[in-house]
Residue, then its C-alpha position, 0 to 999 in steps of 0.5 A: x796169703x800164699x805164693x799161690x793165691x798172689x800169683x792166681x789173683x794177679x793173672x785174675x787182674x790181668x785177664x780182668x784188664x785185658x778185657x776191659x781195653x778190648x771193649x774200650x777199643x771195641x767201644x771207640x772204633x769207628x763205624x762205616x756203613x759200607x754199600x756194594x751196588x750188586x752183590x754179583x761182583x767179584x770186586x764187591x764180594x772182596x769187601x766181605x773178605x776184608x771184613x773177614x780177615x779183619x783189615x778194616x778192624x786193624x784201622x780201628x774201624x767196624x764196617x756194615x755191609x749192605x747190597x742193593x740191585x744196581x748203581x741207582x739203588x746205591x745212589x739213593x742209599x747215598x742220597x737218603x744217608x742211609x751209608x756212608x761208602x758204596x762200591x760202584x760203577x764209573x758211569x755211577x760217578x755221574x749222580x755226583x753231579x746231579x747232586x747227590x751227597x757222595x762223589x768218588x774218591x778211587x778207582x778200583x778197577x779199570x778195564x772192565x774184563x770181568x764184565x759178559x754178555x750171556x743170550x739165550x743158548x737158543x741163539x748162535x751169535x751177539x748178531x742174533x740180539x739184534x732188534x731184541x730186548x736185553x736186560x741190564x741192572x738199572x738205567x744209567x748204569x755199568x752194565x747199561x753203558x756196556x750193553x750200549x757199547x757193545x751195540x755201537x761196536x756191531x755197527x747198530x748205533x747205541x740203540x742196536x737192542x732194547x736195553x731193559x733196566x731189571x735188577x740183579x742177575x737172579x730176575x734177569x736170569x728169570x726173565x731169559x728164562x721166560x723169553x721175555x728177553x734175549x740176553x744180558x749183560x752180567x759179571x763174568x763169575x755169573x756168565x761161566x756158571x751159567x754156561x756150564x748149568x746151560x742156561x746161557x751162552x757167553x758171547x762177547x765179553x767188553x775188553x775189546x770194545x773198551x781199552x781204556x775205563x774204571x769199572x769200579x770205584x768207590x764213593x763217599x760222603x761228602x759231609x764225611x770228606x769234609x768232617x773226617x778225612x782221616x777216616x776215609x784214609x783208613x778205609x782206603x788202607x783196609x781195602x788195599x790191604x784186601x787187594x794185596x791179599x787177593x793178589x797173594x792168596x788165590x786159594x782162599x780168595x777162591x774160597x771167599x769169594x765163591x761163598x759170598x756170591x754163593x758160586x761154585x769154587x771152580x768158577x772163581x778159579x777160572x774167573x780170578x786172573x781176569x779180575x786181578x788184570x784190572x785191579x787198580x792197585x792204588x786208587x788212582x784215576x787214569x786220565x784216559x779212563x776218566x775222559x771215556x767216563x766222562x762222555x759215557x754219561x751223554x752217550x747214557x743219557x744221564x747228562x746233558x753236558x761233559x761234567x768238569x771232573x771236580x763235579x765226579x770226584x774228588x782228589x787227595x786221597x789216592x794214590x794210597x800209600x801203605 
């Protein structure tokens, strides 16, 4: 046999045995069901960019992305075991203590300065929403809560305007659209792009009206807390990975991030530095942001009491260290 053929059947082999420790690994990586609550979140669509960059496949796990219209949805998902992380709200950390399976485990974002609320260009001021019907995506949620704020800060009390539970940004741009009503509360990504179509105006957005909050965090399992720690540790070290990039790479964060919400890139690049002045770089929850959460959920209406904070979420997997 010649030096030729030796050498051509040992490649052979070789090429024959990388392929086979590719598909083992592929065959042993984990699988995480993943769930965003919105898909028109800045936050959320950075689960996409990870995924795509591989930080998620670099801590040997294989994620499902799924999206739902609100917190509530998401929480049934979780409830149901249909998955096994969600990317939600601070106020969602409520339906922990309501029973169901899943509890927060970090907190990704603090003050909500991504957060608007847009009215109907018709309308002069957020004075003009008094008394009217304003849309947010389900009851009990972020957007909820901010819309309620807002309302206490303008003096009316909690209930200054008709807060109206209808879904993601599209049936409530449907519903301003038709008059059925005056405003709503959106991410800010979607609030520019909709003032610069002119098909809304932005009139306040909530970084003065809440100093201290985490806007987003992240929900597991508790059966997976339990069986699988180990796993949860890796996902959170994919996601900070995620944030590490985002907060060095800017060009292709824009370009991401505009195609997973299906935005304009000049829209993400107005909108990045006030996603990144509320990013949580390690996970941790804030005492003050937590008491803040906590009392949301009676101003909600979605307790009757202040929960103990080990009923809303669970401690030893933050800060991350990478």
């Amino acid at each position: 046999m010649s030096k030729s053929t030796l050498r051509t059947g040992f490649l052979t082999a070789l090429t024959a045995a990388a392929l086979l420790a590719g598909q083992a690994q592929a065959q042993t990586m984990d699988k995480l069901r993943v769930a965003k609550s919105v898909t028109t979140a800045f936050f959320f669509a950075m689960v996409d960019l990870g995924a795509e960059q591989g930080h998620y496949k670099a801590q040997n796990i294989d994620i499902e992305i799924s999206a739902f219209a609100g917190d509530a949805r998401m929480q049934q998902a979780l409830t149901a075991q249909a998955v096994d992380i969600g990317f939600g709200s601070g106020p969602g950390m409520a339906f922990a203590a309501k029973g169901v399976p899943a509890i927060a485990i970090a907190a990704i974002a603090n003050q909500p300065l991504n957060m608007a609320m847009v009215i109907d260009p018709k309308l002069k001021t957020v004075a003009d929403l008094k008394g009217k019907k304003v849309g947010v995506t389900t009851a009990g949620s972020l957007t909820d809560w901010l819309a309620r704020k807002l309302s206490t800060h303008n003096g009316w009390g909690p209930k200054g305007f008709e807060v109206l539970p209808i879904g993601e940004a599209r049936a409530s741009i449907a519903a301003l659209r038709r008059g059925d009503i005056a405003g709503f509360v959106t991410a800010t990504e979607n609030a520019i792009n909709l003032e610069q179509e002119g098909i809304a105006k932005i009139v306040s957005t909530f970084g003065d009206e809440v100093a201290d909050f985490h806007t987003h965090v992240i929900f597991a399992q508790r059966k997976m807390i339990a069986e699988n720690p180990e796993l949860l540790h890796r996902f959170l070290r994919g996601w900070f990975t995620t944030v590490k990039f985002v907060k060095t790479n800017k060009a292709a964060t824009v370009k991401a991030i505009a195609l997973s919400m299906k935005l304009p890139e000049k829209v993400i690049d107005i909108a990045y530095d006030k996603e990144l002045a509320m990013i949580n770089d390690d996970g941790s929850f804030h005492p003050k942001a937590l008491e803040v959460i906590r009392h949301s959920f009676l101003e909600l209406g979605s307790l009757d009491r202040v929960p103990e904070l080990k009923e809303i979420l669970v401690e030893g997997f933050v800060p991350v260290k990478m």
